[in-house]
Structure formats: structure tokens, C-alpha cells
C-alpha positions in Angstrom: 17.0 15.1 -2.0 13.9 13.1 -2.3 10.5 14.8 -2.7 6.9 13.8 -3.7 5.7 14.7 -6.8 2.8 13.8 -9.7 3.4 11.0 -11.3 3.6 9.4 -14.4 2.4 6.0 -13.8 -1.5 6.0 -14.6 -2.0 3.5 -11.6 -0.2 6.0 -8.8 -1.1 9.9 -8.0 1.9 10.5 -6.3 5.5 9.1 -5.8 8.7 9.7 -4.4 11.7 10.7 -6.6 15.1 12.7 -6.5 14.7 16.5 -6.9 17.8 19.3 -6.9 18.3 20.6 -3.2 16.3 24.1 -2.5 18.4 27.1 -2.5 17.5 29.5 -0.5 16.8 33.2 -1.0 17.7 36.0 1.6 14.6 35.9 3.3 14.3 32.2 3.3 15.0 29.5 6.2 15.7 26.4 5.1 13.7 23.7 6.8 14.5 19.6 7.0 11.1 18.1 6.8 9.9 15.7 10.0 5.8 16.0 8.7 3.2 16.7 6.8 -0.8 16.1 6.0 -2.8 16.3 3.2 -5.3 18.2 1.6 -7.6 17.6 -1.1 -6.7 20.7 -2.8 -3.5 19.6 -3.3 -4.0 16.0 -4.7 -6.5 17.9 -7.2 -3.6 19.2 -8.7 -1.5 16.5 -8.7 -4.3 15.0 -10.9 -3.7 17.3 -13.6 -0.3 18.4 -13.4 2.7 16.9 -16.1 4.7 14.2 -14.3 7.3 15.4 -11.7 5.6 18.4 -10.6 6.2 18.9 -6.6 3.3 19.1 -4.1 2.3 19.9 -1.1 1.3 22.7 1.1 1.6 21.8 5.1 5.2 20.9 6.6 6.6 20.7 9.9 10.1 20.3 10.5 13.6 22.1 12.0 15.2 24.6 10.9 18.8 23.9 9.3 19.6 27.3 7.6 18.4 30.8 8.9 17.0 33.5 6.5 20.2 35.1 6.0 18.3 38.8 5.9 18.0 37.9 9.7 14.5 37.6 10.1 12.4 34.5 11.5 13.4 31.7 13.5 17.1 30.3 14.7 19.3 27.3 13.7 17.6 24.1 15.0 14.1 25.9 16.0 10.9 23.2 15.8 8.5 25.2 12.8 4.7 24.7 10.9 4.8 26.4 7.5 2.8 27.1 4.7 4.8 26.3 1.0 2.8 28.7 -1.1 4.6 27.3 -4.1 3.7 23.9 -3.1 6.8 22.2 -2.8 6.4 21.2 0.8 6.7 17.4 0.8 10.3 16.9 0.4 13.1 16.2 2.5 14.3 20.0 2.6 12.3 23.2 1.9 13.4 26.6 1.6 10.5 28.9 2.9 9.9 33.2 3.4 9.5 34.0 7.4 6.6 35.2 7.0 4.9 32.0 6.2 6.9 29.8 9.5 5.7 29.9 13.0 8.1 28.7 16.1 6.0 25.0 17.1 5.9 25.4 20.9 6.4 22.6 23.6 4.6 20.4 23.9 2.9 20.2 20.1 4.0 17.2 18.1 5.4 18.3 14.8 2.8 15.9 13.5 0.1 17.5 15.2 1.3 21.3 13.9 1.6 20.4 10.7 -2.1 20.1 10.0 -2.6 23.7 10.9 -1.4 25.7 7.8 -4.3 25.4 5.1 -7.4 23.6 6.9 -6.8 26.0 10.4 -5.9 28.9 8.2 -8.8 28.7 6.2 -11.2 28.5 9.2 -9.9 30.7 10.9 -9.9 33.4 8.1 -13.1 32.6 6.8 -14.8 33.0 10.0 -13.3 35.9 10.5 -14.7 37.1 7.2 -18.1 37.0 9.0 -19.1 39.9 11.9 -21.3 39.4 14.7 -21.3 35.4 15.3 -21.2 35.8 19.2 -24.8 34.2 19.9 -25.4 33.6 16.3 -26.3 30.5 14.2 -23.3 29.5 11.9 -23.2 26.3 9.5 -20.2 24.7 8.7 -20.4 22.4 5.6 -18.5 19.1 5.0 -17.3 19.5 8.9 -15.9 16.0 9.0 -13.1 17.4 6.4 -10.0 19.6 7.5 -11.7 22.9 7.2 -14.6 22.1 8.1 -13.7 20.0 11.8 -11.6 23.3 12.9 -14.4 26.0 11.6 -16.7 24.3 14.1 -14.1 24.6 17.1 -13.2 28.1 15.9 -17.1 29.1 15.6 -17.6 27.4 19.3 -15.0 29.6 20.7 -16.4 32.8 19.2 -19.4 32.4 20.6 -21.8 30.9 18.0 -24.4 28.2 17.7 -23.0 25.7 15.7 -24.7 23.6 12.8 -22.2 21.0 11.2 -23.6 18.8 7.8 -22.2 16.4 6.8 -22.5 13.7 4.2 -21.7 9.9 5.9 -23.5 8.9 9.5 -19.7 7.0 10.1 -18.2 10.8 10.7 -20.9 11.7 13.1 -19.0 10.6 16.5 -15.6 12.6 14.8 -18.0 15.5 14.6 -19.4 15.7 17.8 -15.8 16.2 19.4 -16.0 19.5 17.8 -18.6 21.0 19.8 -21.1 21.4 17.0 -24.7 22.0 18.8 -26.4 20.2 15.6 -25.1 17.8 13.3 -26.5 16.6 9.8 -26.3 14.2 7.7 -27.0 15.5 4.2 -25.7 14.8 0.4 -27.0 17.7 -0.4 -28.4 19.7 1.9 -32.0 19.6 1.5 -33.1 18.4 4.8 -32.0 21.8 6.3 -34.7 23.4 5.1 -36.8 23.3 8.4 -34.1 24.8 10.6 -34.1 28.6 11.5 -31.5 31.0 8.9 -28.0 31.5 9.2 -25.5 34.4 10.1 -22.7 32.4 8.3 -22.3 29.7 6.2 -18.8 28.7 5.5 -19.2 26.3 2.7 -16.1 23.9 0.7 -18.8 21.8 -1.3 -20.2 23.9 -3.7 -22.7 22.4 -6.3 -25.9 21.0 -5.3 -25.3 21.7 -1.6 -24.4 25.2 -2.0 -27.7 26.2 -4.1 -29.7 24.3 -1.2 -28.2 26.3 1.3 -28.5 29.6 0.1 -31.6 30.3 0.8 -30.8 29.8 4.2 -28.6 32.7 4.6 -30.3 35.3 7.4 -30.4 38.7 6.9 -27.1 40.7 6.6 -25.5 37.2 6.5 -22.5 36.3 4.8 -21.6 33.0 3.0 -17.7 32.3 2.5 -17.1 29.8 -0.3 -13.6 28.4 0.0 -13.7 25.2 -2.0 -16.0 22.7 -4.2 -15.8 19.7 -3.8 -18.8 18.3 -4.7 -18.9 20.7 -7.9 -17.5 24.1 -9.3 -21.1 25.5 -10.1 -24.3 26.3 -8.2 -27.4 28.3 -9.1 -27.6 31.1 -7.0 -31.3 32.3 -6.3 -31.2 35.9 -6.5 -34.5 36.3 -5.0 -34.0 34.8 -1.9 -31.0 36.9 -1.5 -33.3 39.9 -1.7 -34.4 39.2 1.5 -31.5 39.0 2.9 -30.8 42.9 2.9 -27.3 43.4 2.4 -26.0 39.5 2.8 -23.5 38.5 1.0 -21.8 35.5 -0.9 -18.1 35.6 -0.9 -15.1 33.8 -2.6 -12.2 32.8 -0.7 -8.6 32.1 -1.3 -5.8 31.7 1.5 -3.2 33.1 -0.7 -5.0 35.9 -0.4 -5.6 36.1 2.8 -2.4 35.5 4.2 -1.2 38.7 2.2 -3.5 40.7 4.6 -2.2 38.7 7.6 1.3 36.5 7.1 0.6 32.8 7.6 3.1 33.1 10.8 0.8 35.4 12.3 -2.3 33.3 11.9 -0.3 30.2 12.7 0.7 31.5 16.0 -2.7 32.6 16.6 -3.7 28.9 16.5 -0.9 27.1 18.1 -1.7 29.0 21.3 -4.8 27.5 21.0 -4.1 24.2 20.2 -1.1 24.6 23.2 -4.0 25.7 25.6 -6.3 23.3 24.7 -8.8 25.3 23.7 -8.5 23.7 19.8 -8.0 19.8 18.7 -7.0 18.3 16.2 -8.2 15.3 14.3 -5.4 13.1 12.8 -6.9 9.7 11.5 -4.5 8.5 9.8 -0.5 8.8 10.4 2.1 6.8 8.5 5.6 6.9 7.0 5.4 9.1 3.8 6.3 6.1 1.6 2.4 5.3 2.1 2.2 8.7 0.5 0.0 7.2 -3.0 -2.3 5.0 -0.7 -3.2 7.6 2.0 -4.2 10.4 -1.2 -6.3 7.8 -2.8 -8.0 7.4 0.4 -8.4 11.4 1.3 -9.6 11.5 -2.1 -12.0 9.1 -1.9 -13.4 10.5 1.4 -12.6 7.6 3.3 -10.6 9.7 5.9 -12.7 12.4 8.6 -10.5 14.5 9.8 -6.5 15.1 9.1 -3.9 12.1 7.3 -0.5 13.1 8.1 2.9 11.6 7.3 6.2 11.4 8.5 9.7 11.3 7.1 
């Protein structure tokens, strides 16, 4: 079958080659491919990883092959999963239940398939924090993935909702969220005149993140899931003395979705996104032989919102 993987031409990221067919195990459906989208965390490790290795996290597709243990959707069912062992961007894909959800009419596979690690990772972080209903809540980089569906998600619990980002251009993609305040920062200095914040959930790290801090209210909580501006930030102890019991936390959603399986989180948020109470933001769709030109672009953070490809 063909599937994208690292490559070994210094010019290219990714490519698409010939891999052996998945085989599946008892608890596994086998799934034929019809989308996908991108995230950065992916293409991170397809920077660094030997030539060949598979990638990719978020699929949508049909089922071909049942779990043979009898567990999780039927022959031919539409499904959004979550490929742990990142081998999701391939014609076929054997995946546990526990990490499919049935796509309900009338959700575009293309539209589902951005839901597994950017809605998963809102939605889990967010739930990290307690008490948001009527609270102030900042959402960094909210023009990525993450960040455009923590600010719907924070809306819908009940929260005041502060959005930064780094380019004006992302601004009208932004507002669509709901976000009560948007700003443009680098790095997140000019926030220092607004009130404090119950949550922060922050994928930037670095300079923004030690700018930010300090803004954290009392008994808040900040959720770190990613960095992409940097894997270090000075912390000011201090200023978290004042916050009582606040805390900073790390996040991972393989992690999380031990606590609650990926299909139950996924099912969560395609009710949402089937009662229109959630939107997606797909900028960019192609055929997945654009697959090398669309990462360079994510990478390059010429893209708000979702890419997503189809076979």
C-alpha cells in the first residue's frame, strides 16, 4: 500500500512510498483512509526521524475489516481516529476501538478528521481547569489547531475568552471563534495591562510563556501542551506565590486519552460539531500528493487553522 513517510531527500520533509499492508490485531478495525490534516507535532518528527519512518496522527476513513474481538464499529461504517503509533497517513490503517468514533451524517470525513489531536487536546486541557463558567481564560497561538477549538470549547463552558496571537492576517479566522478579546503579540508582553487569568492553556512555550505567567489568577491553572516557539521558559516563582495554590501543568494526549478513550472524547465533539455548536477551520484542502508542500507551509505558519488532505 502507499503511505507517507520522512524522507530522505534533504529538499522534501515528507513523501509518498510503498509500505507492507497493516495486519490487524484482535482488537483492531482496519480502516481505508479517505482524509487527514496535519499537525505541527507530527512534522516535528518527521524532521528528525531516519528516512522511511511513517507519520501521521488524524485519519478519517471506512471501515473494511472489523476488530475481530467484536468490539467497535461495523463493515463499511464512516470513522475519525487517533493512530497513536503514528502511522495514520496511509492508504490502510489498522487501529484499537478504543481510539475510532462512528462520523455521523452529515460530517464530511474531511471535516472529522481534524478532530483527533487539536479537539482532543482542547477539550482535555480545558477540562484540566475547574470553575471557568464566568471566568477569564487565555488561549495562546489561537489561530493554530488547538488553539481555534480551545476558544469555541472555552465559549461554550461559559468563559470569557482572550485569544493572542502572533500575525494581524489570522485576526478575522479568530474572531469566528467567539473570542471576547483578541491579541496580537510575539510574545506576549502587551498583556500585561489586562485583568489575571483562571486558565491559560498555552502551546508556545518560551518567551511567551514566561510573559504570561505572571498573569495566572489566584487558584489558576496553566496547561502547557506544546512549544512551539521554544522548549524553555523562566518560571517566576514569586509571582506564583501569589497565586495561592495555582498551578502550572504539563500535558500529553496520550495520556489523557488513557483516562478517557479517544472514541469517547471524539464522540463528545462530533455531537458538537453535528449540532453546530463547534466549527471547524480548514484552510487548506488538497490531494495528499501535495502532502511535502502543505507541511512546509503548516510549518512555516503560513496556514490559520486546519490543512487537510485527501486520498
Amino acid at each position: 500500500m502507499k503511505a507517507i513517510t520522512s524522507c530522505s531527500d534533504n529538499h522534501k520533509l515528507l513523501e509518498i512510498r510503498e509500505l507492507p499492508e497493516p495486519i490487524p490485531n484482535s482488537n483492531e478495525a482496519l480502516v481505508a483512509v479517505t482524509a487527514f490534516s496535519l499537525n505541527r507535532g507530527e512534522l516535528r518528527r518527521a524532521q528528525s526521524a531516519e528516512p522511511g519512518t511513517p507519520i501521521g496522527w488524524d485519519l478519517s476513513g471506512v471501515v473494511e475489516e472489523p476488530a475481530k474481538d467484536g468490539t467497535g464499529p461495523k463493515r463499511e461504517t464512516r470513522v475519525v481516529g487517533f493512530s497513536r503509533n503514528m502511522c495514520g497517513w496511509a492508504e490502510r490503517v489498522a487501529l484499537p476501538t478504543r481510539d475510532l468514533a462512528n462520523i455521523p451524517d452529515p460530517i464530511s470525513d474531511e471535516d472529522a478528521s481534524t478532530l483527533p489531536v487539536a479537539g482532543l487536546t482542547a477539550l482535555y486541557a480545558l477540562e484540566r481547569c475547574e470553575r471557568l463558567l464566568g471566568s477569564r481564560v487565555l488561549i495562546t497561538g489561537a489561530s493554530g489547531g488547538v488553539g481555534y477549538f480551545a476558544c469555541q470549547l472555552a465559549k461554550l463552558m461559559g468563559a470569557h475568552v482572550t485569544a493572542q496571537i502572533r500575525r494581524d492576517t489570522f485576526i478575522d479566522s479568530v474572531k469566528t471563534t467567539g473570542a471576547d478579546d483578541i491579541v496580537v503579540s510575539p510574545d506576549g508582553s502587551n498583556l500585561n495591562d489586562r485583568e489575571t487569568f483562571r486558565a491559560i492553556i498555552d502551546g508556545v512555550g518560551g518567551e511567551i510563556l514566561t510573559n504570561l505567567l505572571p498573569l495566572l489568577d489566584e487558584r489558576g491553572r496553566a496547561v502547557l501542551y506544546g512549544v512551539s516557539s521554544g522548549p524553555s521558559a523562566t518560571l517566576s516563582i514569586r509571582e506564583l506565590f501569589f497565586t495561592g495554590d495555582g498551578r502550572v501543568e504539563g500535558f500529553h494526549l496520550y495520556r489523557e486519552t488513557e483516562i478517557e478513550t479517544a472514541s469517547k472524547g471524539l464522540t463528545r465533539l462530533l455531537k458538537l460539531l453535528g449540532s453546530h455548536h463547534l466549527k471547524v477551520a480548514v484552510s487548506v484542502e488538497k490531494n495528499w500528493a501535495h502532502i511535502d508542500s502543505v507541511a512546509k507551509q503548516l510549518i512555516q505558519r503560513e496556514i490559520p487553522g486546519k490543512a487537510v488532505l485527501h486520498l
